[in-house]
N, C-alpha and C positions, 0 to 999 in steps of 0.2 A: 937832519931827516927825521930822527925821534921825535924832536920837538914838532914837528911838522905833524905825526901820525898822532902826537899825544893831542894837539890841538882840535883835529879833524876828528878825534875820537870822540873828545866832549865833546863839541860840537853836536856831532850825530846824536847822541844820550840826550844831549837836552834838548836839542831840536826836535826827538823823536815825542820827549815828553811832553813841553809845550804843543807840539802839532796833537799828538792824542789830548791830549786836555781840552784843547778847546774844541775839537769835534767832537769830543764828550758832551759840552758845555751846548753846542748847536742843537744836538741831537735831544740831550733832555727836555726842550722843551715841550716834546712832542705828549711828554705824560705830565704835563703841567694838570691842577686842579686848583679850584677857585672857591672858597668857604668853607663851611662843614655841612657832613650830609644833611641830606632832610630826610628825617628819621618817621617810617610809618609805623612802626609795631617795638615796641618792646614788652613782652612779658614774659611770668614765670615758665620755663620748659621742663621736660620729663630730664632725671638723669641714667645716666649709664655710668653701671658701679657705683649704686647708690650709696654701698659703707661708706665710703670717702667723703669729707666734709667739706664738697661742693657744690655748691648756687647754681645754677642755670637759668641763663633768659635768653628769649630767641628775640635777637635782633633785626630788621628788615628796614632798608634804607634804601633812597634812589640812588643804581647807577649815575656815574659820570658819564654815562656815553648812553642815546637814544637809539637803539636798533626797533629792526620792523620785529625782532621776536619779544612779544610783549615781558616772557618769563622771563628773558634774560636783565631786564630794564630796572628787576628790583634785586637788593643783595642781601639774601634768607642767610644771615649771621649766627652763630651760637657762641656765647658771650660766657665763659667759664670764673666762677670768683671764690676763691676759700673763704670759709664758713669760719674757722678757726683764729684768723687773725685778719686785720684791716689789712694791705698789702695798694702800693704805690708805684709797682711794676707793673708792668702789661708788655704782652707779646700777642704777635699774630700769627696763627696756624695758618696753614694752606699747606694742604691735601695732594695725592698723586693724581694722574691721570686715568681717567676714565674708572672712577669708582664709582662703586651705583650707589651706596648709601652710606649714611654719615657715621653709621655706627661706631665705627674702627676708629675714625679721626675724635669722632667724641671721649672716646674711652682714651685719648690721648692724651687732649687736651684734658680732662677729667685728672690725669694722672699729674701731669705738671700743674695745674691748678693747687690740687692737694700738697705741693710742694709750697705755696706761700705766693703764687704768682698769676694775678688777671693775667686770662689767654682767653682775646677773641678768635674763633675758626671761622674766616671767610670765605668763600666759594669761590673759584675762577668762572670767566664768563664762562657760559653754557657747560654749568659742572651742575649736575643733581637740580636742584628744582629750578633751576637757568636755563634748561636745556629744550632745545623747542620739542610739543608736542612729537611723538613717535622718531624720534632721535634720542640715542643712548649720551647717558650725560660724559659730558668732556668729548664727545665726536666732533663735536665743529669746535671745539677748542685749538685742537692740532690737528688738522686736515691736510688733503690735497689740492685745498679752494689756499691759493695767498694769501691774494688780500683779505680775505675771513678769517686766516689764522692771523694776520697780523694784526688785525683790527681788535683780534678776541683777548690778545696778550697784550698790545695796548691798553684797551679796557680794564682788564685784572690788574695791570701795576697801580691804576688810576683808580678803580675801586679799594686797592690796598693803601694807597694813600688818603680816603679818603676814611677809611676804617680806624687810622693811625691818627687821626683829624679828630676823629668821633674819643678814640681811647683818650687823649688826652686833656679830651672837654669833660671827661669823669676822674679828672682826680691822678690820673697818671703822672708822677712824674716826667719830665720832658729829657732825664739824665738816665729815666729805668725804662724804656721805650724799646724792643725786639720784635726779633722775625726769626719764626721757624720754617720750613719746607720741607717736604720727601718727594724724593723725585720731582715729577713736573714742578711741582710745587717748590721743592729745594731750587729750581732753575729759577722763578720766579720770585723766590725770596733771595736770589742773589743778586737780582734786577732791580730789585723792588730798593733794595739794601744799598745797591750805587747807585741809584739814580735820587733818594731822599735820605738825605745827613741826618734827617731825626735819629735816625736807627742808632743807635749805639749800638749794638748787637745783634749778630745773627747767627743761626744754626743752619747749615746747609748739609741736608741729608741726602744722598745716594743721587747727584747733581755734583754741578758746577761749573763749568763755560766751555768754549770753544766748538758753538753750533755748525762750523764747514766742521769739524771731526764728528758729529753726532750725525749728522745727514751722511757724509762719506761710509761711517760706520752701519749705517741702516739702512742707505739706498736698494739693496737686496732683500733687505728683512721683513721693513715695513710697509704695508700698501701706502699709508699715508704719505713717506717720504719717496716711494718709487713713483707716486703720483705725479707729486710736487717736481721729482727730475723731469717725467715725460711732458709734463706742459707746458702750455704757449708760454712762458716766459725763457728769460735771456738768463745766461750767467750773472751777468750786472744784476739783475731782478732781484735773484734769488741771494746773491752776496750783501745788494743794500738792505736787506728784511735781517739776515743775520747779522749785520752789522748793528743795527738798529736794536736788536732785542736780546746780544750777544752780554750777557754780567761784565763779560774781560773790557767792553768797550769803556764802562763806567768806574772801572778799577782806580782808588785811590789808593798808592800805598799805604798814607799816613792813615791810612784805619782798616789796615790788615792784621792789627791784633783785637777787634771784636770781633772776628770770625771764627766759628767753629764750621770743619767742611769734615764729614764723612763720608769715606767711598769703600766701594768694595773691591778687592784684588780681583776678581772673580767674576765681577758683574757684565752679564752681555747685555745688559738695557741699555745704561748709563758708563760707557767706557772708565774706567779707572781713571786713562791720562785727562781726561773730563776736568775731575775733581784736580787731579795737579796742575791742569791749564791757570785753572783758576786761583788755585794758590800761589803759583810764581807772580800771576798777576799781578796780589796784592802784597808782594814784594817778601814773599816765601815766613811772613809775618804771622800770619791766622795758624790757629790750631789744626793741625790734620790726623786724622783718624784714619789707619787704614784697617780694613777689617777681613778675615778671610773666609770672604764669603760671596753671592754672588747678588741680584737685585730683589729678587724675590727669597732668598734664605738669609737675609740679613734680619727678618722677625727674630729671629734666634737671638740677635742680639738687642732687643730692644729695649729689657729694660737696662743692659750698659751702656747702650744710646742716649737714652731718654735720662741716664742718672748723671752723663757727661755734659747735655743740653741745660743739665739744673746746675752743675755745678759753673759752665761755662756763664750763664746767665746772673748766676749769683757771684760772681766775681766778677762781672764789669758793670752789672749796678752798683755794687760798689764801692768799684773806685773811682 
């Protein structure tokens, strides 16, 4: 009867893993992209924290996906490079939700630049000058409209691979190649991060998976998701959109040690077990940070964030 239960055990483990593998494998294709961008603008831009010895270009390239809002069709880029040494790393920023200006994020990227490390900041769909006319940026990002969120977060994984496309057509290294996020943005670099094996690395700030816990947790809180419960769609609806765009679903263990995930003990944005969802995932592997603090007083700790992020990043380029 042991033998019986030991058999039935593996079985189940590996059956469960093969069965998620390849519904992984079905599902990715949905953020498939095809060539490198086509690039309209690149020139010199203004900095923020100018002492620091970094380069600014504002990049602008075509969306992977054609919507009726004409803003959101181009991807206004900010392209960060140290002045001080040649550098064959690159990473991608991406930003929280619903921020009105690039400032904060520039001064971010500004900061880890300064460290030795190209960091492009790309813009989720309809985030800041994406955003259509008299709509605040990131509002049709994450809505009560579905299919318009799913379609927006589709888009963003697809415009970030297309932006990881663009970095490595300059000189990038294909071994020093990262992804950073904060909040929304951490959710979508953890997306972004299993669904394209370029990434050696990623940094997952104040995020991490398990979207039925983030809607359960917010159903009361946020109009957005209180929306999303009362409409015409079915539980089915609403579970394949989370399954589809869920980090956990794309979880490989064997590259849960280029992750760094920090969460807050504290946080009622981004639930704590958020960030642990996603590190069991990747098979309790990845670095976790937990920090005692909540979603919005984690600035506090930023620059032991941001010094954890250089060191994380400088250790799996490498080796």
């Amino acid at each position: 009867m042991g033998k019986q239960a030991s058999w039935f055990w593996l079985v189940w483990v590996f059956g469960s893993v093969f069965t998620s593998g390849a519904l992984a494998n079905s599902l990715v294709d949905v953020f498939e992209v095809k060539g490198p961008p086509k690039v309209v603008v690149f020139e010199p831009h203004r900095r923020e924290l100018s002492w620091l010895p970094v380069k600014v270009h504002r990049l602008v390239f075509v969306s992977s996906t054609k919507t009726p809002v004409a803003n959101n069709n181009l991807v206004p880029c900010l392209y960060f490079q140290p002045i001080w040494k040649r550098s064959d790393a690159g990473v991608i920023l991406l930003s929280w939700w619903k921020s009105k200006t690039t400032k904060k994020i520039a001064q971010i990227g500004t900061m880890l630049a300064s460290s030795g490390i190209n960091v492009l900041f790309v813009p989720l769909a309809y985030q800041y000058e994406r955003s259509p006319k008299g709509v605040g940026s990131g509002n049709w990002t994450v809505s009560g409209n579905l299919p318009r969120t799913q379609q927006a977060l589709i888009q963003s994984v697809k415009d970030i691979r297309l932006a990881a496309t663009w970095l490595l057509s300059q000189g990038i290294d294909s071994k020093k190649l990262g992804i950073m996020g904060i909040s929304l943005g951490g959710f979508l670099a953890a997306l972004s991060y299993g669904v394209d094996r370029r990434f050696r690395a990623g940094a997952i700030i104040l995020a991490g998976g398990n979207y039925r816990k983030m809607v359960e947790f917010h159903a009361s809180r946020l109009p957005e998701i209180s929306k999303l419960e009362r409409g015409n769609f079915t539980q089915k609806d609403i579970d394949r959109m989370l399954r589809l765009l869920d980090p956990i679903t794309y979880a490989d263990r064997r590259r849960g040690k280029g992750l760094l995930i920090v969460n807050g003990l504290f946080d009622m944005i981004v639930p704590y077990s958020c960030g642990r969802s996603l590190y069991r995932a990747y098979g309790r592997e990845a670095d976790f940070v937990s920090l005692p603090c909540g979603h919005y007083t984690a600035v506090a700790f930023l620059p032991y964030i941001l010094g954890k992020v250089i060191w994380h990043f400088r250790k799996h380029f490498r080796d």
